[in-house]
MARTIDO-123677 format. One record per residue (C-alpha): residue number from 1; x, y, z. Coordinates in Angstrom, 2 decimals. Example, Ala and Ser with C-alpha at 12.3 -4.5 7.8 and 13.67 -1.06 7.14 Angstrom:
BEGIN
MARPA 1 12.30 -4.50 7.80
MARPA 2 13.67 -1.06 7.14
This chain:
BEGIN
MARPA 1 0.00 0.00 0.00
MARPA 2 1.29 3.55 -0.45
MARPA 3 2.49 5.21 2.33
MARPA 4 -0.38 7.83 3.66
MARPA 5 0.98 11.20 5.29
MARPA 6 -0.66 13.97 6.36
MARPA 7 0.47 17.62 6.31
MARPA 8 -1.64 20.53 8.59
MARPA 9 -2.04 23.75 7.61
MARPA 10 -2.93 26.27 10.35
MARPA 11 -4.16 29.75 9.91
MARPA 12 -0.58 31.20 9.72
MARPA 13 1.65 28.29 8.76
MARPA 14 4.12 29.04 5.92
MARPA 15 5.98 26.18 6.01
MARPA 16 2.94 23.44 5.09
MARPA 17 3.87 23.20 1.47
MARPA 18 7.82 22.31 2.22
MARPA 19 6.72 19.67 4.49
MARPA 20 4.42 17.99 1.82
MARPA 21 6.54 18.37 -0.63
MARPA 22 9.56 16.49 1.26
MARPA 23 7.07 13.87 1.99
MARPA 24 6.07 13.09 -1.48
MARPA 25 9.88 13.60 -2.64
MARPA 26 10.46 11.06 -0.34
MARPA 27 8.11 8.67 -0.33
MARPA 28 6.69 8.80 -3.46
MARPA 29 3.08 9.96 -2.91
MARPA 30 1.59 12.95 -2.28
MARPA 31 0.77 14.31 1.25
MARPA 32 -2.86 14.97 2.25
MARPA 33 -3.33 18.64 2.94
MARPA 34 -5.56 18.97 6.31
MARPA 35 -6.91 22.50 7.21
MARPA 36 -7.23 23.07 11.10
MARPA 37 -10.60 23.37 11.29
MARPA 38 -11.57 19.82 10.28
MARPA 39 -12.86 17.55 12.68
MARPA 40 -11.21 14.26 11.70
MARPA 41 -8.10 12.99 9.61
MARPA 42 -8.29 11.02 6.79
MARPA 43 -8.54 7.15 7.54
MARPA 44 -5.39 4.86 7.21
MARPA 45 -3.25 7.53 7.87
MARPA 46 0.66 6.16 8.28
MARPA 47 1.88 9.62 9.40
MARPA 48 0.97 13.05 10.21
MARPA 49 3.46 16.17 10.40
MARPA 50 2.70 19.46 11.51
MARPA 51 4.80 22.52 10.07
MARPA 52 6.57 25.93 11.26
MARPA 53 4.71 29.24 10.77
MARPA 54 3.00 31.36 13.17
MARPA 55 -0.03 29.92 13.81
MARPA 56 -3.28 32.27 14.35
MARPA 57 -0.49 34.58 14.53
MARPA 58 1.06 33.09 17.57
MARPA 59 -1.25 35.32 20.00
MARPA 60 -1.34 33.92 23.45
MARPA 61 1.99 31.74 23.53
MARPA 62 3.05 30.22 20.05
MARPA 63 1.45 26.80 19.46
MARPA 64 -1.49 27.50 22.11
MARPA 65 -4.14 28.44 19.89
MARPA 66 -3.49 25.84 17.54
MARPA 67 -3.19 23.30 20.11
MARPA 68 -6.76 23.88 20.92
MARPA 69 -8.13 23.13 17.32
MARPA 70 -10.45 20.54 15.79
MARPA 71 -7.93 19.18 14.12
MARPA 72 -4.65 18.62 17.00
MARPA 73 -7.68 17.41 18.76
MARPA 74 -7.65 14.42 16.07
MARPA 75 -4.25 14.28 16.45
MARPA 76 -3.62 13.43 19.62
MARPA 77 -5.78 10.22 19.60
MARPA 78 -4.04 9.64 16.27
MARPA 79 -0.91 9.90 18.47
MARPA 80 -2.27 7.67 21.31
MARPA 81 -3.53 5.21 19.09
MARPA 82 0.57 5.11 17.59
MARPA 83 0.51 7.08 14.32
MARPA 84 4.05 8.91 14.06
MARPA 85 3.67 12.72 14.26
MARPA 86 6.44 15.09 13.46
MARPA 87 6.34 18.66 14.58
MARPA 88 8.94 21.19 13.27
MARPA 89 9.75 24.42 14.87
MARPA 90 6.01 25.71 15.57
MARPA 91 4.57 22.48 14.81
MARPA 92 7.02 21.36 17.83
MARPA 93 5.44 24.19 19.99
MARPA 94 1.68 22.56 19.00
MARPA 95 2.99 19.00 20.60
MARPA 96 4.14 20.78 23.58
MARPA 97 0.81 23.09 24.19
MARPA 98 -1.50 20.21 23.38
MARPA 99 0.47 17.67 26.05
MARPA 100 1.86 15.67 23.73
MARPA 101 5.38 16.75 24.15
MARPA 102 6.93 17.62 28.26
MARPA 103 7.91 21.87 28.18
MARPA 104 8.02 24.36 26.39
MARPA 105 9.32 26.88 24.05
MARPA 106 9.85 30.66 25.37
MARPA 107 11.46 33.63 23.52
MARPA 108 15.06 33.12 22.52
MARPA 109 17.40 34.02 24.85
MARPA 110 18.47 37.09 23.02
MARPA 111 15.68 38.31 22.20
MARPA 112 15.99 37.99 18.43
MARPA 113 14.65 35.81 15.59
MARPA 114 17.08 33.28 14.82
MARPA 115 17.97 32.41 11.15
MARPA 116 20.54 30.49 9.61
MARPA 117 22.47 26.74 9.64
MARPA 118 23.32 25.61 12.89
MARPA 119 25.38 22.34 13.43
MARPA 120 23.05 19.30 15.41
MARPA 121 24.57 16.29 17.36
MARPA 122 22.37 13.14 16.64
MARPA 123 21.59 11.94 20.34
MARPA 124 19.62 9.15 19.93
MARPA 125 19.87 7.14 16.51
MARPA 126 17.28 4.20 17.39
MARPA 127 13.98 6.35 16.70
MARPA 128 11.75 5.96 14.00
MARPA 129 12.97 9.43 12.83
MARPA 130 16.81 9.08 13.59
MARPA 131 17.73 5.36 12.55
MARPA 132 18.74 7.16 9.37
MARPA 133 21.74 8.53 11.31
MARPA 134 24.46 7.70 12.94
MARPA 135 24.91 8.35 17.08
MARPA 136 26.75 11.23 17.58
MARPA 137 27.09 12.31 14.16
MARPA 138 27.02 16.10 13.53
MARPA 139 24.51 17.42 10.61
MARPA 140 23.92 21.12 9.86
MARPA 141 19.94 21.64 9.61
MARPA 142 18.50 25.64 8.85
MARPA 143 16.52 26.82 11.90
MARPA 144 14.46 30.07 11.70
MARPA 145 12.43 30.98 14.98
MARPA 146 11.94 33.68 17.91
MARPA 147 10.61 31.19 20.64
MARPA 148 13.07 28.32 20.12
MARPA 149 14.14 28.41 23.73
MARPA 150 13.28 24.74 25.03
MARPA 151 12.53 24.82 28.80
MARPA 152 11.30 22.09 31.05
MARPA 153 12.14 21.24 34.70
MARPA 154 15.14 20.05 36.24
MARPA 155 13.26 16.28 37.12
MARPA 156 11.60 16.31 33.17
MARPA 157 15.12 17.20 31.75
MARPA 158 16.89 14.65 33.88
MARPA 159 14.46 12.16 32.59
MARPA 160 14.39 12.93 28.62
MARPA 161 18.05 12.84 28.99
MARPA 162 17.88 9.23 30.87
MARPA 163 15.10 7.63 28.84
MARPA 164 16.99 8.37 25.18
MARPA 165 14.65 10.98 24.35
MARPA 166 16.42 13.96 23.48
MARPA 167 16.61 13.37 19.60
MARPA 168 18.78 16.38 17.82
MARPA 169 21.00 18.59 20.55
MARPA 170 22.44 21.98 19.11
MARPA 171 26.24 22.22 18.59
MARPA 172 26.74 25.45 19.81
MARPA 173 24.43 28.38 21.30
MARPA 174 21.45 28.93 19.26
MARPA 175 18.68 30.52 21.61
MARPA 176 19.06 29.39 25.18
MARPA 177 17.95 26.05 24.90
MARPA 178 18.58 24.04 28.35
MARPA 179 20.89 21.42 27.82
MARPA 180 21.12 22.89 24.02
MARPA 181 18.14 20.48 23.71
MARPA 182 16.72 20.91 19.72
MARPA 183 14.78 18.07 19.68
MARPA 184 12.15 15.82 21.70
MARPA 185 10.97 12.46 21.42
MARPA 186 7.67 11.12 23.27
MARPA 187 7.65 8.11 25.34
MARPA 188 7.50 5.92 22.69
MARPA 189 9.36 7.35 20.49
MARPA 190 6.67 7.83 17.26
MARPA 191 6.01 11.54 18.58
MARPA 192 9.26 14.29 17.56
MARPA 193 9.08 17.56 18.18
MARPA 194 12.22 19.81 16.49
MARPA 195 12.98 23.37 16.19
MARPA 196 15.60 22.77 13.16
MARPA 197 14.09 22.49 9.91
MARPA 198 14.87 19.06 7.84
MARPA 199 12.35 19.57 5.06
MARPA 200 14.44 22.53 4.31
MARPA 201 17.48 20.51 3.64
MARPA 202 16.60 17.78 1.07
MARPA 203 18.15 18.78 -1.47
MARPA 204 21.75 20.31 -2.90
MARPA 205 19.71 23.06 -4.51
MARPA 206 18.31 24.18 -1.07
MARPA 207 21.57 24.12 0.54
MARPA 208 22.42 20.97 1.35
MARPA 209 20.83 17.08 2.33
MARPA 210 21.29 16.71 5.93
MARPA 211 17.33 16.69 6.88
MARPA 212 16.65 13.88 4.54
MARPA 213 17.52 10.96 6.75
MARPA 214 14.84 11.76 8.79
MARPA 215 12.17 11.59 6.38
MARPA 216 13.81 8.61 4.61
MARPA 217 13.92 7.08 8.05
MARPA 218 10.21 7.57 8.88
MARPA 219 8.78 6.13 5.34
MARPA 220 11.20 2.84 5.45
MARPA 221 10.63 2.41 8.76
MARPA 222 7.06 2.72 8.44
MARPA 223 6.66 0.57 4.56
MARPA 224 8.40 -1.98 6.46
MARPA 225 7.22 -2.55 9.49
C-alpha cells in the first residue's frame, strides 16, 4: 500500500507546502493537505506532520491556539492510538501546548529571531525518525524561529536525557535552549518535536541534504514494518 501522510495547515503556517513536498519527494506519494478546522483525519493515515509558521499569529503563547483546534484534537488520539507525528519548529510548539510533548518553548534568549544553519549532534539514533543517522554524528539543519528556547524542569530534563529521548541537541548556542536540547521524542518514540528544519534541507539546490535521513527514516521504517 502507499504510504499515507498527512500535512496541517494552520491559519498562519508558511511552512505546510515544504513539508508535503519532502514527503512526497520522499516517499513517493503525495501528502494529504488537512486544514485546522476539520474535525477528523483522513482514515489509514501512516503519518501526520505538523509545520513551522506562526499559527493564528502566535497570540497567546506560540502553538497554544493551535493546540486547541479541531484538528490537533484528532491528532492526539491519532498519536495515542501510535501514528508517528512530526512537529517542526512551531509544529514542535503545537505538541508541547497540546500535552503531547513535556515543556516548552519561550522567547530566545536574546531576544531575536534566529535564522541560519546551525550544526546538530544526533543523540539518539534508534527512533523511527533518527535510525537514518548515525549516534553522535554532527549534521547542519536551517533553523528560523523567535521562541526556540526549550525549557522544562530540572526532574523532566533529567528524565528525557535518561530515557533516550532527546533526539537532535544543538552544537553550539542557538537561543538558550537548556541542555542545548533541539529536539524531543515522546515516550515511545513515534512523537518528535524539532525546532531545526529538515524539510528545508533535502536537497543540494536548497543548501544541502542533511534533513533527509529523517524523512527517509520515517517512510522505510514505516513501509516496512
Amino acid at each position: 500500500m502507499a504510504f499515507r501522510s498527512a500535512v496541517v495547515t494552520f491559519p498562519g503556517s508558511n511552512c505546510d507546502r515544504d513539508l508535503a513536498v519532502a514527503l512526497e519527494k520522499v516517499s513517493g506519494t503525495p501528502a494529504i493537505r488537512v486544514w485546522h478546522g476539520d474535525a477528523e483525519l483522513p482514515e489509514r493515515l501512516d503519518f501526520i506532520a505538523l509545520p513551522g509558521g506562526f499559527s493564528y499569529g502566535d497570540y497567546l503563547r506560540c502553538g497554544a491556539m493551535a493546540a486547541r483546534s479541531p484538528i490537533v484534537r484528532a491528532v492526539v488520539a491519532a498519536a495515542g492510538r501510535g501514528v508517528p507525528v512530526l512537529g517542526i519548529c512551531n509544529g514542535f510548539q503545537v505538541l508541547t501546548e497540546s500535552g503531547l510533548l513535556p515543556g516548552a518553548l519561550m522567547r530566545n534568549a536574546q531576544l531575536t529571531f534566529t535564522c541560519r544553519s546551525v550544526p546538530l549532534a544526533v543523540e539518539n539514533s534508534q527512533s523511527l525518525f533518527t535510525a537514518g543517522y548515525e549516534a553522535g554524528e554532527t549534521i547542519h539543519l536551517p533553523v528560523a524561529h523567535h521562541d526556540g528556547n526549550y525549557f522544562a524542569d530540572p526532574a523532566t530534563l533529567d528524565r528525557l536525557e535518561g530515557e533516550g529521548r532527546v533526539a537532535f541537541r544543538y552544537g553550539e548556542e542557538v537561543n538558550g535552549s537548556q541542555r542545548r536540547i533541539a529536539g524531543v521524542l515522546s515516550e515511545t518514540g513515534t512523537v518528535l518535536g524539532m525546532m531545526p528544519h529538515p524539510e528545508r534541507a533535502i536537497e543540494p539546490e536548497l543548501g544541502g541534504t542533511d534533513g533527509r535521513a529523517l524523512f527517509e527514516s520515517a517512510v522505510r521504517g514505516l513501509v516496512e514494518a
